[in-house]
VEXZA-273847 format. One line per 10 residues: their letters; for each residue x, y, z of N, C-alpha, C, O. Coordinates in Angstrom, 3 decimals. Each point is the difference from the previous one (the first is absolute). Layout:
<nodes>
A	X/Y/Z/X/Y/Z/X/Y/Z/X/Y/Z; ...
</nodes>
This chain:
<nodes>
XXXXXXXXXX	-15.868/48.613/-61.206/-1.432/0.324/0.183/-0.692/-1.129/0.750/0.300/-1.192/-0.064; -1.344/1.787/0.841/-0.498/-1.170/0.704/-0.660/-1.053/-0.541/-0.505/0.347/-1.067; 0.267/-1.586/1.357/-1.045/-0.658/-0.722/-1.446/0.088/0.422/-0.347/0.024/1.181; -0.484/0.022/-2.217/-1.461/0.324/0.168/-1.057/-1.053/0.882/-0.420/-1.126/-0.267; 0.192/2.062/1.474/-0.503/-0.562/1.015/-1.465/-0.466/-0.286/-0.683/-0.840/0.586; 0.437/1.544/-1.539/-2.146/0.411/-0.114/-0.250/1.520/0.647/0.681/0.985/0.283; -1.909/-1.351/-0.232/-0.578/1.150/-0.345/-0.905/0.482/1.892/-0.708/-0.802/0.608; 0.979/1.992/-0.190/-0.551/0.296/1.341/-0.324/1.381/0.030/0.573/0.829/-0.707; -1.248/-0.631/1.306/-1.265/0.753/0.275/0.439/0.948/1.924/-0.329/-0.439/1.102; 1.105/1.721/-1.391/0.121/0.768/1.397/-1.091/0.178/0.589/-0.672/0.730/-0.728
XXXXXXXXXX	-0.143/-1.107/2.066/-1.024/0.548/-0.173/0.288/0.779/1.774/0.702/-0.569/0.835; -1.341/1.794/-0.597/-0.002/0.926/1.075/-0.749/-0.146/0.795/-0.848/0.270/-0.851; -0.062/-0.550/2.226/-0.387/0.343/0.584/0.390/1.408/0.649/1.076/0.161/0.575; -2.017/0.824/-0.708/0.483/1.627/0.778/-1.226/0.329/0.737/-1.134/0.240/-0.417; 1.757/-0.294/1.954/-1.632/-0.049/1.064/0.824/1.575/0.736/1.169/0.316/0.222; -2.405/0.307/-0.049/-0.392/1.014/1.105/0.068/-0.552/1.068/-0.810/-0.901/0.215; 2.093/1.358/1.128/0.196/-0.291/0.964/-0.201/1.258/0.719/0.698/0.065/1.012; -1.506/1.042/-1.246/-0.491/1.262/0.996/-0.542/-0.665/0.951/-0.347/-1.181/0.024; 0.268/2.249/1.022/-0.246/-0.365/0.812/-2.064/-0.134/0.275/-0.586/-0.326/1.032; 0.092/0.652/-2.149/-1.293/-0.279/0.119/-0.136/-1.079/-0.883/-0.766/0.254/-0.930
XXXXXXXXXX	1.221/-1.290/0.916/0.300/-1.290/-0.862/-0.135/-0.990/1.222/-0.424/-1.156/0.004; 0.956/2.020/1.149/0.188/-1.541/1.287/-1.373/-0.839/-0.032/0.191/-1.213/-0.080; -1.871/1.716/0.140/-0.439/-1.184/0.623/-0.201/-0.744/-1.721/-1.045/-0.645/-0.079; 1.786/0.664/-1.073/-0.198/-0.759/-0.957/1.001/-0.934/-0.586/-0.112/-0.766/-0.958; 1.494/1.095/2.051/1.509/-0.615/-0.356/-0.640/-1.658/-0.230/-0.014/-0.644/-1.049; -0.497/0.231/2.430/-0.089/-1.462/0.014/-0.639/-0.800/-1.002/0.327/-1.143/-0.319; -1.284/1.846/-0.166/-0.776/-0.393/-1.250/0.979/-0.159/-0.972/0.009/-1.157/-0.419; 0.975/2.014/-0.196/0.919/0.376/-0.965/1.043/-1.064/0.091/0.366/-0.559/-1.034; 0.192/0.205/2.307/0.985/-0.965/0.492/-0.654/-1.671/-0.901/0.445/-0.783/-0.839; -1.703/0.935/1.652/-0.634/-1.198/-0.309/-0.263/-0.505/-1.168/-0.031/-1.193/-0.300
XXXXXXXXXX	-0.303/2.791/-0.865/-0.256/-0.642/-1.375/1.433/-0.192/-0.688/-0.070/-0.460/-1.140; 1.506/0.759/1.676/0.802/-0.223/-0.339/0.595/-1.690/0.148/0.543/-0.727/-0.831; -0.925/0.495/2.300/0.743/-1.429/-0.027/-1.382/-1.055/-0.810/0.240/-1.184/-0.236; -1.417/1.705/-0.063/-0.799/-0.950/-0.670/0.586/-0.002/-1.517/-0.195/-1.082/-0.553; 0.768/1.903/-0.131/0.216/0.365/-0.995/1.134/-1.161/-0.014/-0.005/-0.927/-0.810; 0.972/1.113/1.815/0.942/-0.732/-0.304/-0.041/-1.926/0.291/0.789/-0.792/-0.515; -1.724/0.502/1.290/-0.590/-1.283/0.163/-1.024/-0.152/-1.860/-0.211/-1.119/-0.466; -0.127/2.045/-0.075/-0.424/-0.838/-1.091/1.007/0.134/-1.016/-0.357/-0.510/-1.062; 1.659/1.104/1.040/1.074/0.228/-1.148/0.338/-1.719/0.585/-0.200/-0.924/-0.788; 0.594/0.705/1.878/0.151/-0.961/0.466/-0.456/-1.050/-0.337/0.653/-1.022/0.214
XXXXXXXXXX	-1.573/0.978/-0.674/-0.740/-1.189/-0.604/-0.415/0.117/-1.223/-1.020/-0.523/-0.450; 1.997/1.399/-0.301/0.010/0.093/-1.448/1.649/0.161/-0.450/0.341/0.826/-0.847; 0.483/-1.598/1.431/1.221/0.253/-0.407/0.444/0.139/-1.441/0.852/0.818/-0.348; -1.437/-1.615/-0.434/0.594/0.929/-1.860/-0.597/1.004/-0.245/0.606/0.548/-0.921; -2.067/0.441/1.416/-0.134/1.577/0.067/1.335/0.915/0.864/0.766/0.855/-0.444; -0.889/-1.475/1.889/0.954/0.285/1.094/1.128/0.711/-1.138/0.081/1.208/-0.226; 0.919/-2.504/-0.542/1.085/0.153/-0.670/0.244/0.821/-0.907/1.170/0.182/-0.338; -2.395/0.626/-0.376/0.170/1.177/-0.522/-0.045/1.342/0.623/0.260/1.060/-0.570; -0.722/-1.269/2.157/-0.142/1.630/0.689/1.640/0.110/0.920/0.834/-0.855/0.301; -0.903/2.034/-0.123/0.991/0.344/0.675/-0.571/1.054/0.927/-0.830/0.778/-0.470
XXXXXXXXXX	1.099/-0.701/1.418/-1.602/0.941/1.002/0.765/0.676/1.252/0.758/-0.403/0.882; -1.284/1.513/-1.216/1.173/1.597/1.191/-1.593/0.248/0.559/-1.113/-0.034/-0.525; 1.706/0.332/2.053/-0.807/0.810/0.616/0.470/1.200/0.401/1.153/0.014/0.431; -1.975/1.353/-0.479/0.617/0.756/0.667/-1.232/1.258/0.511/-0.989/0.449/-0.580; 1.652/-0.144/2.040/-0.881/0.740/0.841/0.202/1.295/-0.075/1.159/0.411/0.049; -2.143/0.412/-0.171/0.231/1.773/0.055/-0.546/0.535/0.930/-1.137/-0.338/0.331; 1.816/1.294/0.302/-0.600/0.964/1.176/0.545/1.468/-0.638/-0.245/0.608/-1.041; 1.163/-0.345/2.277/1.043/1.041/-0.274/0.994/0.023/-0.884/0.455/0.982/-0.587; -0.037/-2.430/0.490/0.912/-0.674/-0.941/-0.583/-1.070/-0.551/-1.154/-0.300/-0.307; 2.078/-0.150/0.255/-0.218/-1.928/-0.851/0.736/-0.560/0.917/0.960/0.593/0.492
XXXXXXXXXX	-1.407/-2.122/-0.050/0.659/-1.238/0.338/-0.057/-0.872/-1.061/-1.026/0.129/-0.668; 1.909/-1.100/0.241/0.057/-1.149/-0.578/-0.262/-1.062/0.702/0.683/-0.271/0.987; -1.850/-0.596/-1.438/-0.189/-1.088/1.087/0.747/-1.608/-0.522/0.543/-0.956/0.554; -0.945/1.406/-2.068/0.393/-1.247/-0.599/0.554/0.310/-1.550/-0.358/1.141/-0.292; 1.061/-1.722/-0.735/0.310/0.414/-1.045/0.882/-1.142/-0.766/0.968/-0.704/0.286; -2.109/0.964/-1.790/0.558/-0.821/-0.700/-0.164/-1.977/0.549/0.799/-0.920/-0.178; -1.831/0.928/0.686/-0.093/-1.064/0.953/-0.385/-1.298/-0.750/-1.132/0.152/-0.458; 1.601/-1.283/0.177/-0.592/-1.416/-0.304/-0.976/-0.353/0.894/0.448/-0.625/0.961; -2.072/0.884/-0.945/0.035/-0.360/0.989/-0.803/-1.703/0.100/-0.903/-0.429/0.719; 1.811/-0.261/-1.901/0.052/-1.867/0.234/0.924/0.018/1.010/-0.033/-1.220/-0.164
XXXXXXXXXX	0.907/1.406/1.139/1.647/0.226/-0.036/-0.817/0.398/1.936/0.728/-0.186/0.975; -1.928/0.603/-0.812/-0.421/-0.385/1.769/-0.004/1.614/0.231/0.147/0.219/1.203; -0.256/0.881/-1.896/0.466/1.323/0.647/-0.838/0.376/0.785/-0.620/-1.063/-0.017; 0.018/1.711/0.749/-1.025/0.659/0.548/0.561/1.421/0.379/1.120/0.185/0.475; -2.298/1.058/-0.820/0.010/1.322/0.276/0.125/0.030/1.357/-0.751/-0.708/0.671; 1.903/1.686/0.067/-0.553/0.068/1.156/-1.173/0.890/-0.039/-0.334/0.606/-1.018; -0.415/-0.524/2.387/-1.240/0.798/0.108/0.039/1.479/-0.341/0.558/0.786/0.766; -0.950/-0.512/-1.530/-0.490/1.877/-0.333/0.455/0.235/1.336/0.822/-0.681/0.613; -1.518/1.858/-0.153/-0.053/1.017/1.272/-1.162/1.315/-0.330/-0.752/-0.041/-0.974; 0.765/0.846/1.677/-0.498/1.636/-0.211/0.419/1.014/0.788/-0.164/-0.104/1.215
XXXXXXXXXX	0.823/1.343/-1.807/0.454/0.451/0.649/0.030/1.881/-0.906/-0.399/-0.167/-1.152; 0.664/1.351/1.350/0.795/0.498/-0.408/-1.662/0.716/-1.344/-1.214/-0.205/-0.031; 2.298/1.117/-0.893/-0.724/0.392/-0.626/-0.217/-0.697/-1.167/0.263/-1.201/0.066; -0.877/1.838/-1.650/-0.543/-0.450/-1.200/0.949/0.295/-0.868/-0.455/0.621/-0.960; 1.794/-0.851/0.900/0.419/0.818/-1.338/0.292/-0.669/-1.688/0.874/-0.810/-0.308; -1.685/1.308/-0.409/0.073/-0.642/-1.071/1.307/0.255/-0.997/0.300/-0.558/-1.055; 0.367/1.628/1.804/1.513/0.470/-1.182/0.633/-1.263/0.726/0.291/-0.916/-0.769; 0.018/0.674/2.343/1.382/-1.205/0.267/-0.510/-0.781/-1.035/0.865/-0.259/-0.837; -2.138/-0.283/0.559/-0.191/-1.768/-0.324/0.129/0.156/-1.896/0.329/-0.870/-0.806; -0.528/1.582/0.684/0.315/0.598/-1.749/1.472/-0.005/-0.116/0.737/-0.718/-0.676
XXXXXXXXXX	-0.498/1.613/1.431/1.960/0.231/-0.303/0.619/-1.721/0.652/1.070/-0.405/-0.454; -1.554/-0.146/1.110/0.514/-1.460/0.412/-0.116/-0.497/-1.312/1.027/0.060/-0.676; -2.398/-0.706/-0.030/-0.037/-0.367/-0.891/1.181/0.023/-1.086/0.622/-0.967/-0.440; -0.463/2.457/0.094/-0.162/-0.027/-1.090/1.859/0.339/-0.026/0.663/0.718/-0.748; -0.341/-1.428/1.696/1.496/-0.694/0.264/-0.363/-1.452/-0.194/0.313/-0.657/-0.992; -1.002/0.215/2.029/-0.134/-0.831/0.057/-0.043/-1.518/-0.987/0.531/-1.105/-0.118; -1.604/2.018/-0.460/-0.500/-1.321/-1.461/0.955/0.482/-1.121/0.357/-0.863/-0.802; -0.080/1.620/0.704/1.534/0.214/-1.312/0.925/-1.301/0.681/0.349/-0.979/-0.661; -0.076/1.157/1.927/1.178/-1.004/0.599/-0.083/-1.101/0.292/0.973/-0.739/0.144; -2.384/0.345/0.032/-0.526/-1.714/-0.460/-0.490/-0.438/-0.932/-0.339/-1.177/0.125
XXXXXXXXXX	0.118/1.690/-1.168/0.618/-0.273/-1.355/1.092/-0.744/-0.878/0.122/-0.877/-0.855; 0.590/1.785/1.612/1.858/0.340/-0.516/0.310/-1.767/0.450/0.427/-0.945/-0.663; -0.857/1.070/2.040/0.353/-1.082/0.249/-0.495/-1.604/0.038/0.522/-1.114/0.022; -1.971/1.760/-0.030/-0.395/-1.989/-0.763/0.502/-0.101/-1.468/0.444/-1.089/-0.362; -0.480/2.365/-0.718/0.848/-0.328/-0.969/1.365/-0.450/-0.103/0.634/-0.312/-1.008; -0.260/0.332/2.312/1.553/-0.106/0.088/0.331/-1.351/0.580/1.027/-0.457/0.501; -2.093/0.021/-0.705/-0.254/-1.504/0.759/-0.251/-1.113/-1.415/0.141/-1.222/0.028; -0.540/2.054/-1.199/-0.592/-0.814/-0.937/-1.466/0.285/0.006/-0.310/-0.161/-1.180; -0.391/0.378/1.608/-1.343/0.033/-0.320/-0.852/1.207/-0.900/0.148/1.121/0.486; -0.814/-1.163/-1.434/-1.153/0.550/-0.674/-0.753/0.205/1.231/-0.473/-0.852/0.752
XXXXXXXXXX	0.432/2.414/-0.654/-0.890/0.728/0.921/-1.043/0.819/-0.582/0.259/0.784/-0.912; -1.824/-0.969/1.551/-1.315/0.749/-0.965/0.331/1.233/0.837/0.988/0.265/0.685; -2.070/0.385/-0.935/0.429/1.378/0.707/-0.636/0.005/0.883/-1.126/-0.453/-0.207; 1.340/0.801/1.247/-0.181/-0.364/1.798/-1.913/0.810/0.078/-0.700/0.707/-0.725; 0.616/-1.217/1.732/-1.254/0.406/0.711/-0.006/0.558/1.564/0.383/-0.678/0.953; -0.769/1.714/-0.881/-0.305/0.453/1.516/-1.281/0.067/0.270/-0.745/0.398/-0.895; 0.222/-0.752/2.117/-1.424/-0.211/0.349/0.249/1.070/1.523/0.713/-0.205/0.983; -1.354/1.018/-1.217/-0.082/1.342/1.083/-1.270/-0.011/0.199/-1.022/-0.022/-0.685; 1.484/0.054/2.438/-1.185/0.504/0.479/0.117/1.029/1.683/0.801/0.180/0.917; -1.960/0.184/-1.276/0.323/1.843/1.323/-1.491/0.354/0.900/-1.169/-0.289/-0.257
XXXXXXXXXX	1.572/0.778/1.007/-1.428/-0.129/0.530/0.064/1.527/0.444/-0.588/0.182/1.066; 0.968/0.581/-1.436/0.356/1.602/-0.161/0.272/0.860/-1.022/-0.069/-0.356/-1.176; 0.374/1.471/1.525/0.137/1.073/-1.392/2.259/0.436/0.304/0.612/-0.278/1.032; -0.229/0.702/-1.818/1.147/0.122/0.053/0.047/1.580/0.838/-0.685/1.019/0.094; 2.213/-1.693/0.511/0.595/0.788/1.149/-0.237/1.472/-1.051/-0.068/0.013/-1.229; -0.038/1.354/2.340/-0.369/1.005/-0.540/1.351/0.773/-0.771/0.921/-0.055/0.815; -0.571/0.581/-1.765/0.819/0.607/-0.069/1.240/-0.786/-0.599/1.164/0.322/0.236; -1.584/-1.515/-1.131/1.126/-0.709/-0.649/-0.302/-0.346/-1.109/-1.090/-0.490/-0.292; 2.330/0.768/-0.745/-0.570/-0.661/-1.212/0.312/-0.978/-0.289/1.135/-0.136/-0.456; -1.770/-0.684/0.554/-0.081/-1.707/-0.437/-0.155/-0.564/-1.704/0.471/-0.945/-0.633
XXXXXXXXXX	-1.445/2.146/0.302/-0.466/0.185/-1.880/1.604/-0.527/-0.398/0.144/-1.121/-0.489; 1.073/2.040/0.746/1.317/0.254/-1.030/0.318/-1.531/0.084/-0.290/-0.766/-0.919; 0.984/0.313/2.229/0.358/-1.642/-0.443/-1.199/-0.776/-0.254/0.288/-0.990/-0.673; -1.624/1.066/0.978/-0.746/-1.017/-0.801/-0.038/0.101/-1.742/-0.015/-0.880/-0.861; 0.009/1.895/0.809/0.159/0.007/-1.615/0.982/-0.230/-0.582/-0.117/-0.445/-1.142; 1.566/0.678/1.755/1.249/-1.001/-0.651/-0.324/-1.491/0.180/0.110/-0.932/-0.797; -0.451/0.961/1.807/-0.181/-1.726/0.330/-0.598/-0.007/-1.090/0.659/-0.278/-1.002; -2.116/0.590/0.875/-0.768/-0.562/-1.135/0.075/0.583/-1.913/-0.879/0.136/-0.852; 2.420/0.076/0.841/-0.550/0.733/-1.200/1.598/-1.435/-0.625/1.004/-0.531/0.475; -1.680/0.558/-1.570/0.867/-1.119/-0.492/0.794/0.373/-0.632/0.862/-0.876/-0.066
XXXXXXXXXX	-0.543/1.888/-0.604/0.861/0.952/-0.882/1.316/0.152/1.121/1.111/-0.024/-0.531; -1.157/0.224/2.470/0.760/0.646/0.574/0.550/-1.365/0.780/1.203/-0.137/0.222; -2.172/-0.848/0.170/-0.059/-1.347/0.968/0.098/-1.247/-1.285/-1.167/-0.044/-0.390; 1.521/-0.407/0.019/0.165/-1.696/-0.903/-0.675/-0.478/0.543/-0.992/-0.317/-0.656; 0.971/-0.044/1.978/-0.790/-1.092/0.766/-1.099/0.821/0.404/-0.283/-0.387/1.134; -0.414/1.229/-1.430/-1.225/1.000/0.655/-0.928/-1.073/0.534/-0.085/-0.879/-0.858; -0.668/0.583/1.957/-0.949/-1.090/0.274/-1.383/0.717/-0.821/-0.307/1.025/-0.609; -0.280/-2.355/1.065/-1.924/-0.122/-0.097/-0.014/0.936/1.513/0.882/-0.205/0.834; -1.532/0.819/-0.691/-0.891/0.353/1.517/-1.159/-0.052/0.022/-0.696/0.839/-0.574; 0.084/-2.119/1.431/-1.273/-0.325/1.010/-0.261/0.822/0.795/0.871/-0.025/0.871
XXXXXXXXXX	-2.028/1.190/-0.562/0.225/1.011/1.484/-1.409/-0.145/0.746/-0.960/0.117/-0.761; 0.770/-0.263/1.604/-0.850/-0.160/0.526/0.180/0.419/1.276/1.039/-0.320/0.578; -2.146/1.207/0.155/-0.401/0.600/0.735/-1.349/-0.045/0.941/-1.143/0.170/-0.423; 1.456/-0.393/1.573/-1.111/0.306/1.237/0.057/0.631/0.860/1.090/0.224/0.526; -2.366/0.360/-0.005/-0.087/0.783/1.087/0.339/1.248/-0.503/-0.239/0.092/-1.204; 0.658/0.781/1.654/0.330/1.586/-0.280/0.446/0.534/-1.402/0.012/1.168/-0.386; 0.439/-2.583/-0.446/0.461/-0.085/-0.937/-0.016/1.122/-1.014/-0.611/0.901/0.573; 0.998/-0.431/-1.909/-0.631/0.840/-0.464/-0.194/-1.077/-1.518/0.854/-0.844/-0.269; -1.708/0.992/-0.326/0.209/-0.352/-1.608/0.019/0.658/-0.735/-0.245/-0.548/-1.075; 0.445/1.731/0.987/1.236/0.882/-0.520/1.062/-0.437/-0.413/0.438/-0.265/-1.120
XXXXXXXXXX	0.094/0.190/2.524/1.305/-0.470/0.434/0.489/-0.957/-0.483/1.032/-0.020/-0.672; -2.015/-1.281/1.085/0.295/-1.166/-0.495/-0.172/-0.398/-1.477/0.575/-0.998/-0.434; -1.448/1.853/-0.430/-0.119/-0.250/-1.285/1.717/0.392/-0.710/0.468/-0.367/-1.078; 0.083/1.123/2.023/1.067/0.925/-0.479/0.906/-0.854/0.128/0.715/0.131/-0.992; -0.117/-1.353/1.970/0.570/-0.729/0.481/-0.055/-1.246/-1.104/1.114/-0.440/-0.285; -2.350/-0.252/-0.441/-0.081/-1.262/-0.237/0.891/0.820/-1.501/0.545/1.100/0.095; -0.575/-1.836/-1.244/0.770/-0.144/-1.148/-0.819/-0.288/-1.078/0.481/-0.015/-1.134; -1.561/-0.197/1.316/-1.577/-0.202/-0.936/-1.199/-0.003/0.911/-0.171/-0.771/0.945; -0.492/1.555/-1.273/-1.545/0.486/0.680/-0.651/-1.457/0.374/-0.796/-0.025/0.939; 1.022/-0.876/-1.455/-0.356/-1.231/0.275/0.545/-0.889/1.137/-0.451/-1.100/0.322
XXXXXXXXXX	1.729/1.900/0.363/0.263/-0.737/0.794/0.364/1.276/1.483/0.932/0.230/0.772; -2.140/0.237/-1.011/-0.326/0.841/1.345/-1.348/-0.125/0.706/-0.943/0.291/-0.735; 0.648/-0.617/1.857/-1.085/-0.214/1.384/-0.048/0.614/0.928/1.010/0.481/0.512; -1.820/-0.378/-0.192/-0.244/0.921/1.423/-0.961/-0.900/0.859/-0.706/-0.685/-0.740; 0.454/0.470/2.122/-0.819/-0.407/0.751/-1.285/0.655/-0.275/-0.122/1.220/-0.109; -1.019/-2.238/-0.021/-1.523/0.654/-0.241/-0.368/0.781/1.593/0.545/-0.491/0.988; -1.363/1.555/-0.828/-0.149/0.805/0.787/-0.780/-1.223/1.118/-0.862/-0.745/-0.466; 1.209/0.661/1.733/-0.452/-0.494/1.172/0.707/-1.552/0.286/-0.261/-0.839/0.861; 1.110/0.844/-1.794/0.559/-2.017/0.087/0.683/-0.166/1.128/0.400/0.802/0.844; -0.358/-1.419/-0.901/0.761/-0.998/1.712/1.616/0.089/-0.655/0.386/-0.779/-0.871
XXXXXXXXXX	0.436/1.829/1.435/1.299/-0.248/-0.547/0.796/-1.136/-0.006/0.870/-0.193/-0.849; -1.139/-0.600/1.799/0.962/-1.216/0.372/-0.815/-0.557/-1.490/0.431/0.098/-1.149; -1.193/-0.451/1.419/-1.037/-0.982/-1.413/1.024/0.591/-1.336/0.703/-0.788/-0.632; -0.733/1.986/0.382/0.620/0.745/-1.185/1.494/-0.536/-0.232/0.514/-0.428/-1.034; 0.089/0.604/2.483/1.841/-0.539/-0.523/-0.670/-1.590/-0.125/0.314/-0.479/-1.090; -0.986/-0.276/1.754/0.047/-1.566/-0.605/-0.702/0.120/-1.480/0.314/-1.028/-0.600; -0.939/1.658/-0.039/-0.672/0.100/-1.360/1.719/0.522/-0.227/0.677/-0.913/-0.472; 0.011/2.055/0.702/1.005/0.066/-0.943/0.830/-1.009/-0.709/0.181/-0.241/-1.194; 0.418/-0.449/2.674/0.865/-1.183/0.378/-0.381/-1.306/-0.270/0.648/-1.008/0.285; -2.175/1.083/-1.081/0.046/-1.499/-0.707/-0.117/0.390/-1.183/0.705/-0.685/-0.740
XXXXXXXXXX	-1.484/1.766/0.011/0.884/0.311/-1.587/0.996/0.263/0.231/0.400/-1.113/0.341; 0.302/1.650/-0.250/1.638/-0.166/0.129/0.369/-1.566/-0.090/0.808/-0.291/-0.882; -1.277/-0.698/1.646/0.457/-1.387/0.513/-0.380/-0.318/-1.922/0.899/-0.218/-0.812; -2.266/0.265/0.480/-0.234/-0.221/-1.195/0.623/0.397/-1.074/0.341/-0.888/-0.782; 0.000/2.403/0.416/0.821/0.282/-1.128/1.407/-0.691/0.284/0.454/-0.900/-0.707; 0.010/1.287/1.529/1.749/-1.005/0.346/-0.329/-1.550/-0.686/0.767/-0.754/-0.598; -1.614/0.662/0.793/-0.208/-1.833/-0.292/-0.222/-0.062/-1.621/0.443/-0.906/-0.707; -0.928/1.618/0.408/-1.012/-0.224/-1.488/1.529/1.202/-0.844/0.256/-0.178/-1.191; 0.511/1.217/1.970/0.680/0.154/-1.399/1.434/-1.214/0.338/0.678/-0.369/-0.959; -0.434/-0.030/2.065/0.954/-1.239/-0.116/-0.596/-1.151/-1.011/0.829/-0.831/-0.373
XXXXXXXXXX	-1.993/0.708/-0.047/-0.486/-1.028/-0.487/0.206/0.686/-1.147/1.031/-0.474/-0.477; -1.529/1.512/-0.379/0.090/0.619/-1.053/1.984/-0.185/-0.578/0.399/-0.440/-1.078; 0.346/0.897/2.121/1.110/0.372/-0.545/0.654/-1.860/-0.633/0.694/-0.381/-0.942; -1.411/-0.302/2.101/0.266/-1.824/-0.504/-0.388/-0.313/-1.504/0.472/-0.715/-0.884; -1.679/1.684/1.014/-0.798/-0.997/-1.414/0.797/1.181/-1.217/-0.228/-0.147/-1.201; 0.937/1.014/1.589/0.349/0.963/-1.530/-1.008/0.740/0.203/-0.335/-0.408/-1.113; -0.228/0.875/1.323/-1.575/1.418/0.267/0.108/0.635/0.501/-1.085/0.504/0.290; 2.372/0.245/0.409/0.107/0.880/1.212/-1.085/1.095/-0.065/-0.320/0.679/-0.976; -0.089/-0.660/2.011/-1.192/1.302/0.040/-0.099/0.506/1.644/0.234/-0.878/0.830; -0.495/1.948/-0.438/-0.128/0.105/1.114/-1.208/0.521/0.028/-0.239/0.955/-0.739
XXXXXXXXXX	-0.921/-1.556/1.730/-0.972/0.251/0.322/-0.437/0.341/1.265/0.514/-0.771/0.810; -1.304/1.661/-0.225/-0.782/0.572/1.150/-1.656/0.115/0.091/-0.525/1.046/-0.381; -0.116/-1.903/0.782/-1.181/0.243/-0.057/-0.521/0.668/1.198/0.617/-0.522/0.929; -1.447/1.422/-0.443/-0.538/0.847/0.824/-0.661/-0.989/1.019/-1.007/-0.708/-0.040; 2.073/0.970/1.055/0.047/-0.929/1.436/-1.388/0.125/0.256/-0.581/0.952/-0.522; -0.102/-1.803/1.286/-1.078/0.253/0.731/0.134/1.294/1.260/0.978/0.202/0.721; -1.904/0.338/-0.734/-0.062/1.553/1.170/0.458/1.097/-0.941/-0.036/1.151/0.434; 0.447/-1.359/-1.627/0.423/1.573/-0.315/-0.707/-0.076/-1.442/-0.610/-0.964/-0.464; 0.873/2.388/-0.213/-0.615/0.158/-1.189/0.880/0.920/-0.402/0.679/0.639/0.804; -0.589/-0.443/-2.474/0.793/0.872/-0.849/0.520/1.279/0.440/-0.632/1.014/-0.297
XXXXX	1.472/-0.950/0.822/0.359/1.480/-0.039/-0.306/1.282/-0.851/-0.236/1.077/0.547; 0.252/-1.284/-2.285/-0.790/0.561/-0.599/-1.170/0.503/0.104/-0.334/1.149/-0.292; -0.467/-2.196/0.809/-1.392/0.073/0.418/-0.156/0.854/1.076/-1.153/-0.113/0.419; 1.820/0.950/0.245/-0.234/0.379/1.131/0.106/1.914/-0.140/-0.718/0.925/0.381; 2.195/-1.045/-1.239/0.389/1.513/0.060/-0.799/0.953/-0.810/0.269/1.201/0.015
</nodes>
């Protein structure tokens, strides 16, 4: 058996790479490498995350996974391209995080139960069901490792949709009606920068908690439907 590494924290980035995402990629790029310049300068938080990126259109790309990122990694750049489909990035998942699991446990380490932070700036491709694997993903009885889901949504978004997507009503947003979208992915992409930081700090001190507070530019999804 392995010896016990400590304790780490999967956490997801899952970005909308449609193609009505292009004039907001660069923003998204940007709150990513800031994110990783302040893990950077928190190397004993850093040492509890382990940090996947991954892009959805038509499919999924993997940009990054399972990443140290004390260790110099950098995301390559998003893109936009292609359609919205929310079944590829569900059915990716929910391979996915069962199989990085398996394997930081297989490394030695006490793993919390992962976090995905989603975000879409559309409604799902017409004519797919995405519901069936999000709900294995998220049902803990079928998934061991089922994540937290963060969902958040701008522009065309639905909060419907997105209320349907997050994993507690509390951790669903929508863009407030008229916001500057670019402004919205940098409000996403520094809570995001913030919860990554504060539950690496939590999982240090024994407190694991994962927290999302309502980025600047958006408001409750609840509140809306």
């Amino acid at each position: 058996m392995a010896e016990n590494q400590g304790h780490l924290l999967p956490v997801y980035m899952v970005a909308d790479e449609s193609g009505s995402m292009s004039p907001y990629v660069d923003d998204l790029n940007a709150g990513l490498a800031s994110l990783r310049r302040v893990l950077l300068g928190e190397p004993m938080t850093a040492a509890r995350i382990r940090f996947s990126v991954v892009g959805f259109a038509g499919g999924t790309t993997e940009y990054l996974r399972l990443a140290d990122l004390r260790q110099g990694q950098e995301p390559p750049p998003l893109g936009a391209h292609g359609g919205t489909s929310y079944a590829a990035v569900f059915r990716d998942l929910l391979r996915r995080v069962p199989e990085d699991v398996s394997v930081l446990k297989g490394q030695g380490y006490r793993v919390h139960r992962p976090a995905v932070f989603f975000l879409s700036d559309g409604r799902p491709d017409r004519n797919e069901d995405w519901r069936t694997p999000h709900r294995r993903l998220t049902d803990r009885s079928v998934t061991r490792a089922a994540p937290n889901i963060v969902a958040c949504g701008i522009g065309d978004a639905d909060a419907e949709t997105i209320l349907g997507v997050a994993t507690e009503r509390h951790f669903a947003f929508v863009s407030v009606p008229g916001a500057e979208l670019g402004d919205s992915v940098a409000g996403f992409c520094s809570e995001l920068t913030r919860s990554v930081v504060e539950s690496g700090r939590s999982i240090a001190s024994g407190t694991a908690e994962l927290t999302f507070d309502r980025p600047e530019g958006f408001r409750m999804a609840i509140d809306v439907i």
